[in-house]
N, C-alpha and C positions, 0 to 999 in steps of 0.2 A: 599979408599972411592970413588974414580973417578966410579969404577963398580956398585957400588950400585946403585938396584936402573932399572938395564939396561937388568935382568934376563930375562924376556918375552922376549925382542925382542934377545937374545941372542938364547937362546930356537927354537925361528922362524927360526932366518940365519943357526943354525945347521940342523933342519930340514927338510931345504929347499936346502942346500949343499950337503946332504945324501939323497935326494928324499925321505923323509919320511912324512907321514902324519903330519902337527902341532898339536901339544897338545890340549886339548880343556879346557878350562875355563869353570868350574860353581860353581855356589854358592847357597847352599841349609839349610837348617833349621840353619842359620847363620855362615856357615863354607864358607871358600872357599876350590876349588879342584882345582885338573890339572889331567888329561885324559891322559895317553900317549899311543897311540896305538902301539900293538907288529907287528913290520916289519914284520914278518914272514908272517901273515895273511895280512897283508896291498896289497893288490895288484891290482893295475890299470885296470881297463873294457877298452880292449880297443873298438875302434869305429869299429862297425859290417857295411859296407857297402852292403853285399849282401842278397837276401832275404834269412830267414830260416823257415823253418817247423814247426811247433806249438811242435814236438818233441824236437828240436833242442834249441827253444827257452824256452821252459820246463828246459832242461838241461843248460843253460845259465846261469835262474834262481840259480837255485842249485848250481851252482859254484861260483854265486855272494855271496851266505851265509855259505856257507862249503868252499870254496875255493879251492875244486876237485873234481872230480868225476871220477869212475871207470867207465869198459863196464858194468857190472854186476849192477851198479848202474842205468845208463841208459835204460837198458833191465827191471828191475826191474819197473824205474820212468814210464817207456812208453809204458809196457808190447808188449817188440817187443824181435826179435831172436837176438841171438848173432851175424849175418851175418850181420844182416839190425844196431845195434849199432856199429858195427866195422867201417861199410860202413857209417851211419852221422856221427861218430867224428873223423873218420879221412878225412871225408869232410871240418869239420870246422880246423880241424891241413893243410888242402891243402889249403884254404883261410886267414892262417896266425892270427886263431884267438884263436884257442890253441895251445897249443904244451905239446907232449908226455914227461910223466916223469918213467922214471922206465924201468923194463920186466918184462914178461911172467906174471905172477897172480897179481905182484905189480903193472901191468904198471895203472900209473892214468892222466890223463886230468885236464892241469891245463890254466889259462890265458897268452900267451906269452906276 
């Protein structure tokens, strides 16, 4: 009986031990919920100190809601060549603000 009672804040310290996002509580047409987001997608923005290009930060975007992005995706979002999407993102993987997942056709751009 000592635990009862102690769930929530048990919930938070595992959470917060595993770097994971906390649950989120609501309560809607009389019900309560709990939220739990899947780690997998959970992934920290980190802080962009240098300036970026309206492309760049296009593509930013797009990783903050998909959580990757390809070259082909980029070429696509900003109707630019393969050269010039090779050349920003691995601008932003030489500023430590992505980093490369994959090869050759798979390779995708995610947040380090």
């Amino acid at each position: 009986m000592d635990k009862r009672g102690t769930g929530i804040l048990r919930m938070d310290k595992f959470c917060d031990e595993w770097k994971l996002p906390r649950p989120e509580f609501k309560e809607q047409g009389g019900y309560f919920g709990i939220v739990f987001r899947n780690p997998q997608y959970y992934t920290k923005i980190p802080e962009i100190k240098v300036g970026l290009n309206k492309r760049q930060k296009k593509a930013i975007n797009l990783i903050k809601n998909r959580g990757e992005i390809t070259r082909k995706d980029y070429m696509s979002l900003n109707k630019v060549s393969n050269k010039t999407a090779y050349i920003e993102l691995n601008m932003l993987v030489g500023e430590n603000i992505l980093k490369v997942v994959g090869k050759g056709r798979s390779t995708k751009y995610i947040f380090r």
